[in-house]
KEGUKE-892336 format. One record per residue (C-alpha): x, y, z. Coordinates in nm, 2 decimals. Layout:
BEGIN
x,y,z
X,Y,Z .
...
END
This chain:
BEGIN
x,y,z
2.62,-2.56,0.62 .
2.63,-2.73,0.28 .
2.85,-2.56,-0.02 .
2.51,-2.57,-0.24 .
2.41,-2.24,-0.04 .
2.70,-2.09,-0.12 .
2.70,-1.87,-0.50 .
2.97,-1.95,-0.74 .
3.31,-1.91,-0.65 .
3.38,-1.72,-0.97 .
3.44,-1.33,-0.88 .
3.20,-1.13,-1.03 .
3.30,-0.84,-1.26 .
3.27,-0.53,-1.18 .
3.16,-0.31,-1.48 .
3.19,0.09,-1.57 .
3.08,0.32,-1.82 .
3.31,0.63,-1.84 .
3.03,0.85,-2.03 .
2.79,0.74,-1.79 .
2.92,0.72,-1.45 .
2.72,0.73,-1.14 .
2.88,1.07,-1.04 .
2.99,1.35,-1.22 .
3.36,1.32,-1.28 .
3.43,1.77,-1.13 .
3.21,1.74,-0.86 .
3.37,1.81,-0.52 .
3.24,1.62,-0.21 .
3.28,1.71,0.15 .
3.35,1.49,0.43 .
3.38,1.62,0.82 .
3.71,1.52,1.02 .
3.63,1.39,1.39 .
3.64,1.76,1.52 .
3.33,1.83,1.29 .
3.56,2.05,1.02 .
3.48,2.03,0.65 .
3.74,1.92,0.42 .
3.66,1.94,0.06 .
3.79,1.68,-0.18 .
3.90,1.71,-0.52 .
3.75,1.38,-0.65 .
3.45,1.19,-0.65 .
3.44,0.96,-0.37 .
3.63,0.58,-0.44 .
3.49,0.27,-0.26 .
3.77,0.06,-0.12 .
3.88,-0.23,-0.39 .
3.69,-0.53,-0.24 .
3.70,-0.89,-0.37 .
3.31,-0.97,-0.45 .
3.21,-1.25,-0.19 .
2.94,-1.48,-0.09 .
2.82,-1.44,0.29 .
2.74,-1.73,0.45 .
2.41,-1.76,0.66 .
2.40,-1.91,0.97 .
2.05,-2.09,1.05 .
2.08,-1.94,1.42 .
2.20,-1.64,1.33 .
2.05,-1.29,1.41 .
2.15,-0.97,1.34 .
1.92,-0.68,1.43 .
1.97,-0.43,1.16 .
1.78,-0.16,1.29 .
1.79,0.26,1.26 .
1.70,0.57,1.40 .
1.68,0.95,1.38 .
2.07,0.89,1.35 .
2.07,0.73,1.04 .
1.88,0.96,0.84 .
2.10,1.14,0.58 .
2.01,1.53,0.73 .
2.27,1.64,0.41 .
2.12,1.50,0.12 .
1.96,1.82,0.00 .
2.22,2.09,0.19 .
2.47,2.22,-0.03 .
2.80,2.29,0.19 .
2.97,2.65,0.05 .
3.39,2.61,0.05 .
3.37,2.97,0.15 .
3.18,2.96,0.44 .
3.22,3.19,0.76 .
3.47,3.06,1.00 .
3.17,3.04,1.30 .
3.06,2.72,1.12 .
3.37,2.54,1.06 .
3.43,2.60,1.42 .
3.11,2.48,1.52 .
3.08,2.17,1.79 .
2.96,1.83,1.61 .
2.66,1.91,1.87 .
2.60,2.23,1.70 .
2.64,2.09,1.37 .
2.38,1.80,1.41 .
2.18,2.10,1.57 .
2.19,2.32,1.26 .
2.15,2.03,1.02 .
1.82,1.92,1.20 .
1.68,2.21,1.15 .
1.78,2.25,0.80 .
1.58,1.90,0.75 .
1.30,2.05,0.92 .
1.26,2.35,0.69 .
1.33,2.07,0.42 .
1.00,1.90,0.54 .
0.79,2.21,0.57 .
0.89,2.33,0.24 .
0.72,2.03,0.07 .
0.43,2.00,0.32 .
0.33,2.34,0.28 .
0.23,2.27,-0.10 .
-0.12,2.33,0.00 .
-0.31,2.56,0.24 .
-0.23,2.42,0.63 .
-0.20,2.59,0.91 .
0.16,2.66,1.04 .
0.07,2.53,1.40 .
-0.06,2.25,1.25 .
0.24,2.17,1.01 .
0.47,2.17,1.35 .
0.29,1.98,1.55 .
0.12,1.70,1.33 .
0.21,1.70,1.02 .
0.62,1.69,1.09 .
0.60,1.50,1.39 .
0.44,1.26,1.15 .
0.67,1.29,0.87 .
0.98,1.25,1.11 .
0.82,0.95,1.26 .
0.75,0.78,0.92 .
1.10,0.83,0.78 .
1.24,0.68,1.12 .
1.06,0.40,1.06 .
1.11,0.32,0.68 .
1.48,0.38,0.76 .
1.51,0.12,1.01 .
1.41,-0.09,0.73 .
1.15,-0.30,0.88 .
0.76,-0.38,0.93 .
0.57,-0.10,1.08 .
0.25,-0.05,0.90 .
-0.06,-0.30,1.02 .
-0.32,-0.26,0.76 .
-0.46,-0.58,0.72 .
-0.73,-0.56,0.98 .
-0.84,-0.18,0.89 .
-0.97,-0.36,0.55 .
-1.33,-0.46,0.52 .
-1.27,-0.76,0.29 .
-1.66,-0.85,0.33 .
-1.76,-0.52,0.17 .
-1.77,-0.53,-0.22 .
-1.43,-0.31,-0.38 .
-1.44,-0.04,-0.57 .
-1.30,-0.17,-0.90 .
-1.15,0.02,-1.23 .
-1.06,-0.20,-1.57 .
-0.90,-0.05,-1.87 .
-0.94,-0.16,-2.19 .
-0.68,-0.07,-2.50 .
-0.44,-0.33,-2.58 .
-0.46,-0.55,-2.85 .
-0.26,-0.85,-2.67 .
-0.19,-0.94,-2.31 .
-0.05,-0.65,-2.09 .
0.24,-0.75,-1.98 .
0.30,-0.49,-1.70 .
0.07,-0.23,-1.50 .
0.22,0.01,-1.26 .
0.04,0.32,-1.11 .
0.21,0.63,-0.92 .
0.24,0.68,-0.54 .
0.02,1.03,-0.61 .
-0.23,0.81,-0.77 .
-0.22,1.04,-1.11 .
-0.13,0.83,-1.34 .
-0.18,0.46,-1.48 .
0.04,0.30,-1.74 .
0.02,-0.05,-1.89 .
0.26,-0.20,-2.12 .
0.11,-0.51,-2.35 .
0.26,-0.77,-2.59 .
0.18,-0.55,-2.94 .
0.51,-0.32,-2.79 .
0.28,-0.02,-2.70 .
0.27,0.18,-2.37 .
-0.08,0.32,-2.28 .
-0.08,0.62,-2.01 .
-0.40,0.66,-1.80 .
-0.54,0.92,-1.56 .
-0.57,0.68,-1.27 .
-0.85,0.92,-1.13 .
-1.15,0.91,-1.44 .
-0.97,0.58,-1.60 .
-0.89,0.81,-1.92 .
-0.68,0.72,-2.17 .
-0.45,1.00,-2.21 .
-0.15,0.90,-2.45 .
-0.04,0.58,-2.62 .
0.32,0.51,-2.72 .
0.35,0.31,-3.02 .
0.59,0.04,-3.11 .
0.87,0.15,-3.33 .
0.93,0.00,-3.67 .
1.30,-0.13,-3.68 .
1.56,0.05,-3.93 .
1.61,-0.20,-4.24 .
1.96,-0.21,-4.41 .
1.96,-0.13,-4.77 .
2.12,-0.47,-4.87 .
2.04,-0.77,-4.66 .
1.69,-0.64,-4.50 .
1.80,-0.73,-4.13 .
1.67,-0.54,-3.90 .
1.89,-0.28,-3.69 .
1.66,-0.11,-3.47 .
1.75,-0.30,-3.17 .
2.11,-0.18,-3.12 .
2.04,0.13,-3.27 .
2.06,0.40,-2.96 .
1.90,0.69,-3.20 .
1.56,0.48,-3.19 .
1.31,0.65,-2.97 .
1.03,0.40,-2.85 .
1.05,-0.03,-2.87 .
1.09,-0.22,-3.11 .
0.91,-0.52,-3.04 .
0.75,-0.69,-2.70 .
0.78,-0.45,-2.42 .
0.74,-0.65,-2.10 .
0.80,-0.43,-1.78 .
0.75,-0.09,-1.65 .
0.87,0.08,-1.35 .
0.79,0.41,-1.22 .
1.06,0.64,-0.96 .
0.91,0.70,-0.65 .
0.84,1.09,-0.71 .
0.65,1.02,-1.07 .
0.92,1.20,-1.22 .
1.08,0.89,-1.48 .
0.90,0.63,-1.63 .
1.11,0.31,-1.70 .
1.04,0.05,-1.97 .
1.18,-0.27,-2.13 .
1.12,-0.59,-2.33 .
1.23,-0.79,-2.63 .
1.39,-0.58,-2.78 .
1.69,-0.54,-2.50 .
1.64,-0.21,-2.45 .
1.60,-0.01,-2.15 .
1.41,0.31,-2.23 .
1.38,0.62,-2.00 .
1.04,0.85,-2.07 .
0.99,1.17,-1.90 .
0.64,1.03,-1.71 .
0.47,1.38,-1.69 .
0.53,1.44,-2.00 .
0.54,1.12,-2.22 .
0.87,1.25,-2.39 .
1.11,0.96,-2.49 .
1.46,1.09,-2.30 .
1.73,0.81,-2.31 .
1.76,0.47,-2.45 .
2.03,0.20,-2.31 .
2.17,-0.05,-2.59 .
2.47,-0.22,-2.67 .
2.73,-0.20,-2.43 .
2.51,0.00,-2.18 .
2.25,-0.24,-2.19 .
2.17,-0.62,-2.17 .
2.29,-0.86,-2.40 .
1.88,-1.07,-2.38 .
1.54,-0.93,-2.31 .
1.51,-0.75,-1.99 .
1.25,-0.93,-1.80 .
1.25,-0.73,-1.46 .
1.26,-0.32,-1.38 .
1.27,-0.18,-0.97 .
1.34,0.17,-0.88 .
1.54,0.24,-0.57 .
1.29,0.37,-0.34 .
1.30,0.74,-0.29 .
1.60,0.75,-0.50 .
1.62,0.75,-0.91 .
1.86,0.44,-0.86 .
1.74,0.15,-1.14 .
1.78,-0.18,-1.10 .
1.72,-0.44,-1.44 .
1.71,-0.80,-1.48 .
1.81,-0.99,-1.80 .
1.77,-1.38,-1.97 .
2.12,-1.30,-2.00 .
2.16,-1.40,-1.62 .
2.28,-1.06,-1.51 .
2.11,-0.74,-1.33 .
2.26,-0.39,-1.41 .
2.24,-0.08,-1.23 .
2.18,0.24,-1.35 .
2.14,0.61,-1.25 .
1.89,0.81,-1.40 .
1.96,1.13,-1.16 .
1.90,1.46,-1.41 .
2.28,1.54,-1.55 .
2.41,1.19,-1.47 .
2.14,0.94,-1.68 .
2.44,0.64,-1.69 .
2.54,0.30,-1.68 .
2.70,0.23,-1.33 .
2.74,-0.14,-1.32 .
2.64,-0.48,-1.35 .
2.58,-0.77,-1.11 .
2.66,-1.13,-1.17 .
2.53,-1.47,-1.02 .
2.23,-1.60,-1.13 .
2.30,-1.89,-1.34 .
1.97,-1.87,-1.52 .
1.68,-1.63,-1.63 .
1.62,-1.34,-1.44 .
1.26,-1.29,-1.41 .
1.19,-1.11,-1.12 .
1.36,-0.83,-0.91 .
1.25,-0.57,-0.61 .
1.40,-0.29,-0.40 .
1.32,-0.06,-0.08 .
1.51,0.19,0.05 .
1.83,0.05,0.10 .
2.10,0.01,-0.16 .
2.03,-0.35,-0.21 .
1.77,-0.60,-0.40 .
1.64,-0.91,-0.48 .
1.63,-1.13,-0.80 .
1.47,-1.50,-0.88 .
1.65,-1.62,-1.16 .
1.42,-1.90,-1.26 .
1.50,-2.21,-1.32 .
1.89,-2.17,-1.16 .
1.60,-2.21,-0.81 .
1.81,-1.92,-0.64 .
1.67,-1.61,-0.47 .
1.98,-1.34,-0.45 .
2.01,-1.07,-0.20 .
2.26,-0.82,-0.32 .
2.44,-0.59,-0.12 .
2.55,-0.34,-0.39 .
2.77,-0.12,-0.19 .
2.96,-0.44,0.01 .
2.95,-0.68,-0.37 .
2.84,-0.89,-0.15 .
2.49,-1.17,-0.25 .
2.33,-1.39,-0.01 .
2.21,-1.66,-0.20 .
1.84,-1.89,-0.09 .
1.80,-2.19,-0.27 .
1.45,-2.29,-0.35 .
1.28,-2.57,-0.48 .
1.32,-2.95,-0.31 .
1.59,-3.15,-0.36 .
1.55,-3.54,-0.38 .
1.72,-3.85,-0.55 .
1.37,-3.98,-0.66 .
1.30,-3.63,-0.88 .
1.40,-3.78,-1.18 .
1.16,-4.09,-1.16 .
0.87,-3.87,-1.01 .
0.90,-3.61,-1.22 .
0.53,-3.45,-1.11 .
0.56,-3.50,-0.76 .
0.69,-3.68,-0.51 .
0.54,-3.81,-0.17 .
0.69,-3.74,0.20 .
0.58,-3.74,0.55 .
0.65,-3.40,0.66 .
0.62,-3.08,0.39 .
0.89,-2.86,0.51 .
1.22,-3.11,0.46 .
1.33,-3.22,0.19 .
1.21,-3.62,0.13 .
1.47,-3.87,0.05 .
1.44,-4.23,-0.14 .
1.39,-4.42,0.20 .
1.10,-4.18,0.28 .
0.92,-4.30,0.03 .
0.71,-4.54,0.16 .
0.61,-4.71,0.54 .
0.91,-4.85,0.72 .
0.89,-5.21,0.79 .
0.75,-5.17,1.14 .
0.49,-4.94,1.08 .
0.40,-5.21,0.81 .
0.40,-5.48,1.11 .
0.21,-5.29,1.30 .
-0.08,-5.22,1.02 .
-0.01,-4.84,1.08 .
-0.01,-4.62,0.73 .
0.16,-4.34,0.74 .
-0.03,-4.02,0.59 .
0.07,-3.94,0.25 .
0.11,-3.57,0.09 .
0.19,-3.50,-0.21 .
0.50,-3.23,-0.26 .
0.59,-3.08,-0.64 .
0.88,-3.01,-0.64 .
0.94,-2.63,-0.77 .
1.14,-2.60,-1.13 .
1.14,-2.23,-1.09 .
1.15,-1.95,-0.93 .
0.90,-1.69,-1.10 .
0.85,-1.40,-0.92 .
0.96,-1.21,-0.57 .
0.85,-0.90,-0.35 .
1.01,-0.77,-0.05 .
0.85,-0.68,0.24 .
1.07,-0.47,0.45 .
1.44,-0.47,0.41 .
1.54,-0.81,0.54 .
1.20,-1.04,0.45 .
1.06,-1.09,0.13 .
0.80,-1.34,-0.02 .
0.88,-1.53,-0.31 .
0.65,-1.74,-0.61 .
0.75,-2.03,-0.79 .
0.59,-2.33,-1.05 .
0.50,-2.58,-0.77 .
0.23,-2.29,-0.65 .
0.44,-2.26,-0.29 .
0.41,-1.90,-0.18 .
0.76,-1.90,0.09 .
0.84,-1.59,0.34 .
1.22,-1.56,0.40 .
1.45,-1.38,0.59 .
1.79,-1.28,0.53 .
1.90,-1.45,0.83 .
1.81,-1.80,0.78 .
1.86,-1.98,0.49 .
1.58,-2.17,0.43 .
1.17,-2.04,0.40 .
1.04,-1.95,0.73 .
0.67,-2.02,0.60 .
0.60,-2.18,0.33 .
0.22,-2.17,0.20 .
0.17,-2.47,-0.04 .
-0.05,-2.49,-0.34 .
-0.10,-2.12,-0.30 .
-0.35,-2.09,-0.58 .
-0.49,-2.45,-0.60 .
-0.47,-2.69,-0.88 .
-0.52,-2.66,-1.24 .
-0.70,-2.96,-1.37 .
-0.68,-3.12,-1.75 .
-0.91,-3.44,-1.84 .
-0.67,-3.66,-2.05 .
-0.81,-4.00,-2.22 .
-0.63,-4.20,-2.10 .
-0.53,-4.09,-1.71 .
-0.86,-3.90,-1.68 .
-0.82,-3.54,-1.43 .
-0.43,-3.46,-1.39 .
-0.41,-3.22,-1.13 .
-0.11,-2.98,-1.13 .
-0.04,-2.71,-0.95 .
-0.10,-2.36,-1.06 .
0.23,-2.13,-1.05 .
0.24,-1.78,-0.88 .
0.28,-1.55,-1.19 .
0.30,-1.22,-0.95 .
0.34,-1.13,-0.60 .
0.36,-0.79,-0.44 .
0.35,-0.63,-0.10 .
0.25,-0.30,0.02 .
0.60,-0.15,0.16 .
0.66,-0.22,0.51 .
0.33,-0.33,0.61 .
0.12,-0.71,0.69 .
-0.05,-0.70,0.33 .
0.05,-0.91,0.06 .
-0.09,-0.99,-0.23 .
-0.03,-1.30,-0.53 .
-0.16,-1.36,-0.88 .
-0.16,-1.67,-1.12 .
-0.46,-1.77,-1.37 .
-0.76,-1.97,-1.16 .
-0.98,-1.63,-1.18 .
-0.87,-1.42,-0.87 .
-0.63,-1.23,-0.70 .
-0.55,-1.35,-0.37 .
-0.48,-1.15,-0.04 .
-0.23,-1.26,0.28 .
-0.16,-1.10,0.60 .
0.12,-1.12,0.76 .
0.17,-1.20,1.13 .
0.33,-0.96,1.34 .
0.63,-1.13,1.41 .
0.69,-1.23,1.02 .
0.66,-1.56,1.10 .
0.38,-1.68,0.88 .
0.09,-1.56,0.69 .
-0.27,-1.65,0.62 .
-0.51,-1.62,0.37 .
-0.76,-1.32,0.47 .
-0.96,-1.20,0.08 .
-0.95,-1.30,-0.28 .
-1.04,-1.03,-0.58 .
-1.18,-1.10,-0.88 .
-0.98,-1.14,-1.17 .
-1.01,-1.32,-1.48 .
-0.69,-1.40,-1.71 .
-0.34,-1.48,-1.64 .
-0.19,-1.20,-1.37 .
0.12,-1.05,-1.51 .
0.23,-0.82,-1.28 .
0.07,-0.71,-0.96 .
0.14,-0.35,-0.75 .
0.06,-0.24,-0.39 .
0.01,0.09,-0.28 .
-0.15,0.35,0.00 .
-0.31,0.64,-0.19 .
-0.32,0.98,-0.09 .
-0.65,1.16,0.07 .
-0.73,1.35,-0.23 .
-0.69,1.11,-0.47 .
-0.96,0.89,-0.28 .
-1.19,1.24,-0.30 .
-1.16,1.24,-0.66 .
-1.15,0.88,-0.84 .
-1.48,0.88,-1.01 .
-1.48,0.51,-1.00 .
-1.45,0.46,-0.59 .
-1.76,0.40,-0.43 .
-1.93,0.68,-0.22 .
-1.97,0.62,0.16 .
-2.32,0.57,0.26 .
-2.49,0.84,0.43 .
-2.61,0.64,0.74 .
-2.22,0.50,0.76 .
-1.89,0.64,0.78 .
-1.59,0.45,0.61 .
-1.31,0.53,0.77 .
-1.01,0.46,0.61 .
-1.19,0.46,0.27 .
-0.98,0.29,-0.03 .
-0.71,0.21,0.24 .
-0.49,0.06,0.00 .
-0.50,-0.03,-0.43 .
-0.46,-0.32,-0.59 .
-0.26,-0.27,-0.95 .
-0.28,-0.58,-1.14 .
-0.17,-0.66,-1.56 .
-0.41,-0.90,-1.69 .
-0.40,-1.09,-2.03 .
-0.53,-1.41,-2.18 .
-0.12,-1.52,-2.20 .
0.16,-1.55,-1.98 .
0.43,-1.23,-2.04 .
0.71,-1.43,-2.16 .
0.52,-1.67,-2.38 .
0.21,-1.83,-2.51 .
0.23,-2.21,-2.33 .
-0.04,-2.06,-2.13 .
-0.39,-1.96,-2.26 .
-0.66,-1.85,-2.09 .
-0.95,-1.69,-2.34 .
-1.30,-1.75,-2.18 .
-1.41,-1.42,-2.04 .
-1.07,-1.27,-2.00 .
-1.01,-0.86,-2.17 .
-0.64,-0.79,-2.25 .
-0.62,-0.47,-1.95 .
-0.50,-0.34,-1.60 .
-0.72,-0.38,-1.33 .
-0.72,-0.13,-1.04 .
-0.95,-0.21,-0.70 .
-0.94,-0.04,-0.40 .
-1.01,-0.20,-0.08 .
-1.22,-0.04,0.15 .
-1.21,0.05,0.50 .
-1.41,-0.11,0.80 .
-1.73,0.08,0.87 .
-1.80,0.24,1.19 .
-2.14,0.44,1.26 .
-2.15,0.82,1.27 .
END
């Protein structure tokens, strides 16, 4: 395997905040000896003192990582009593994975039975599906096929929001479908009712404190500041709707109450990131954060109520971090530009796998557009240049194609918790796994070329970068972004082996950010802006999934890139519909 692969040898720092640590520092944990007996601890729990270390990826290698019922963590939510009768701490492990089952089971009804159900159909449908559906996201890989219950033939239902002066540099909705908010270049934060496309609050950029003397400002390390201070470019939203996370120029990481709009915690100084944070993912189901920087480093944080801290930071990426995502698992993945690297990290192991991107050739420097080869997926050397001396004798040509070779790495999404999908400036859209070390599919000039007339060399064509990709969680449907005018839709292959092209959306302007989701029944019921079934029809599977997409007439992170002609600064929303079927 060559050492390129490999991340620097350079241990990374491990990095603590005593005010903010990830668990309180009283709080007693309980762990069960082999007999099933509780033992309480006095301590918070220590990880073993590990030397961070690169893994090294075999090209042949597999490793099924799968999961079952077993894996699911059935004492998340139980709180174990020291004082408890001696019948339990006598109790069989058999009788204690017994009792704790059906404490998850009450667990589940509790917050099914929000609504009015019936209790027969609770137990027999709507647990049975619950149980299934976190057996499946816990084994961490592709379960949901989507892609063919989408009528892409049928026109979408689409919502646009207008109320940003400058480009919106991030849109994000929540898994209830309630609420929309959009984050643009002017440092404001506009909250939306997802269902009517109301505006419902705006949160203005905050003017930086002056000193008395010099007039520099001081607003950007100064934690008593509620709100930005300048550019905010990324939003992410917990999985529950509970926080709302922001950041931007200003290096701050700022924590809003999302229900509320109420400004609860800002992260400066040595909390936060040292350069503009660039790249915000929630931990699903958890209130775990994960932020990338231009200061080549991702932090983690945890914004659990009482804890709100600082828990570490990650080190690597030996360029801008402009991208990051997370699933379930307590791990992620970051692009850090123009360093052409995609990181895994393995937070609990401080371990990274590390993907190189881009291609890699001695006649870059001299073809600095492009280069040509024979075959796109290796890498094309100086001797590949042009026809061998026999194919010359024999009159044949070889066929030409032109490959770019990619400068950076812009944007990532993961797919399920070992395959993820990754953008980048030569317009390749490339599907990895975490056990190979190279692109398992590569889809090249994803969005086409972007032509300029020059007077002198007359049309240059160069490929359009991916600005944004995202997937819908564990399922076939992806979906990328750049600036020719539309949206454009993938489907994955069963075997996550490839993907094809299968819809485009409309969309004019540069795409900033782009979100996936399923929505729930009633929210399709009560958007105003979805269209109705017809009469004569029924569309099952109505709105099956949304489409969340920041659009603005500039790139995020700077204005090299303009597109003006027909293009309103503003989120766009569209839901797919469902194939029809007659009544």
């Amino acid at each position: 395997m060559p050492d390129a692969f490999f991340a620097s040898s350079k241990p990374r720092k491990r990095k603590r905040s005593d005010a903010g640590s990830a668990r309180p520092p009283n709080k007693k944990f309980v762990r069960s000896d082999s007999s099933g007996n509780k033992k309480a601890l006095g301590g918070p729990l220590k990880r073993n003192p590990k030397k961070p270390v690169d893994e090294e990826l075999d090209s042949d290698q597999t490793n099924d990582e799968g999961g079952d019922i077993d894996d699911l963590d059935l004492t998340a939510d139980v709180d174990v009593d020291p004082g408890a009768s001696g019948d339990e701490n006598d109790e069989t492990p058999a009788e204690k994975r017994l009792r704790l089952a059906k404490l998850y089971l009450e667990s589940v009804k509790e917050g099914l039975a929000d609504g009015e159900f019936d209790a027969a159909e609770i137990d027999k449908e709507l647990v049975s599906a619950r149980l299934k559906q976190d057996v499946l996201e816990h084994s961490g890989k592709m379960h949901i096929f989507i892609a063919d219950a989408i009528d892409f033939a049928a026109p979408p239902s689409i919502l646009r929001t207008r109320g940003h002066r400058f480009s919106v540099t991030s849109a994000v909705a929540c898994e209830s479908g309630k609420y929309l908010f959009t984050s643009g270049k002017e440092g404001s934060i506009i909250k939306w009712d997802l269902a009517s496309g109301k505006k419902l609050a705006t949160f203005h950029k905050v003017r930086p404190l002056q000193t008395a003397k010099k007039g520099k400002a001081k607003g950007f390390a100064d934690p008593a500041v509620e709100g930005h201070t300048d550019e905010v470019l990324a939003l992410a939203l917990s999985g529950d709707g509970k926080y709302l996370a922001s950041a931007g120029k200003d290096r701050r990481l700022g924590v809003w109450d999302a229900e509320a709009g109420v400004w609860l915690k800002g992260f400066v100084g040595q909390m936060g990131h040292k350069d503009l944070i660039s790249a915000l993912a929630f931990r699903k189901g958890t209130h775990q954060l994960y932020t990338g920087s231009h200061d080549r480093t991702l932090k983690v944080y945890d914004l659990t109520p009482g804890v709100m801290g600082y828990v570490e930071t990650l080190f690597g990426h030996q360029d801008h971090v402009l991208a990051l995502d997370a699933l379930r698992s307590e791990t992620c993945v970051s692009v850090g530009g123009r360093d052409k690297t995609i990181r895994y990290w393995k937070i609990v192991e401080e371990k990274q796998l590390v993907f190189r991107g881009g291609g890699r050739s001695r006649v870059r420097e001299v073809l600095e557009g492009g280069l040509r080869g024979e075959d796109e997926g290796d890498d094309v050397d100086e001797d590949d240049a042009e026809p061998t001396l026999s194919a010359r004798a024999k009159g044949k040509e070889r066929e030409k194609v032109t490959k770019f070779i990619e400068g950076s790495m812009e944007c990532v999404a993961m797919i399920d918790e070992t395959t993820f999908v990754s953008g980048g400036d030569s317009g390749s859209l490339c599907l990895w796994t975490t056990q190979k070390k190279k692109p398992i599919f590569t889809q090249a000039l994803s969005h086409g070329f972007n032509e300029v007339q020059s007077s002198t060399e007359g049309i240059i064509q160069t490929p359009r970068w991916v600005t944004a990709v995202a997937s819908l969680r564990y399922s076939d449907l992806i979906a990328s972004g750049s600036w020719e005018g539309h949206i454009r839709i993938w489907k994955l292959d069963a075997k996550l082996k490839s993907f094809a092209l299968v819809g485009t959306v409309p969309a004019p302007g540069v795409i900033n950010s782009l979100q996936l989701l399923s929505p729930p029944k009633d929210f399709l019921s009560d958007a105003q802006w979805i269209n109705t079934p017809q009469s004569t029809a029924k569309r099952e599977n109505s709105g099956v999934a949304l489409i969340v997409a920041g659009l603005g007439q500039e790139h995020r992170l700077g204005r090299w890139l303009s597109v003006k002609e027909g293009v309103v600064n503003g989120a766009l929303v569209v839901a797919l519909a469902g194939r029809t079927s007659s009544v």
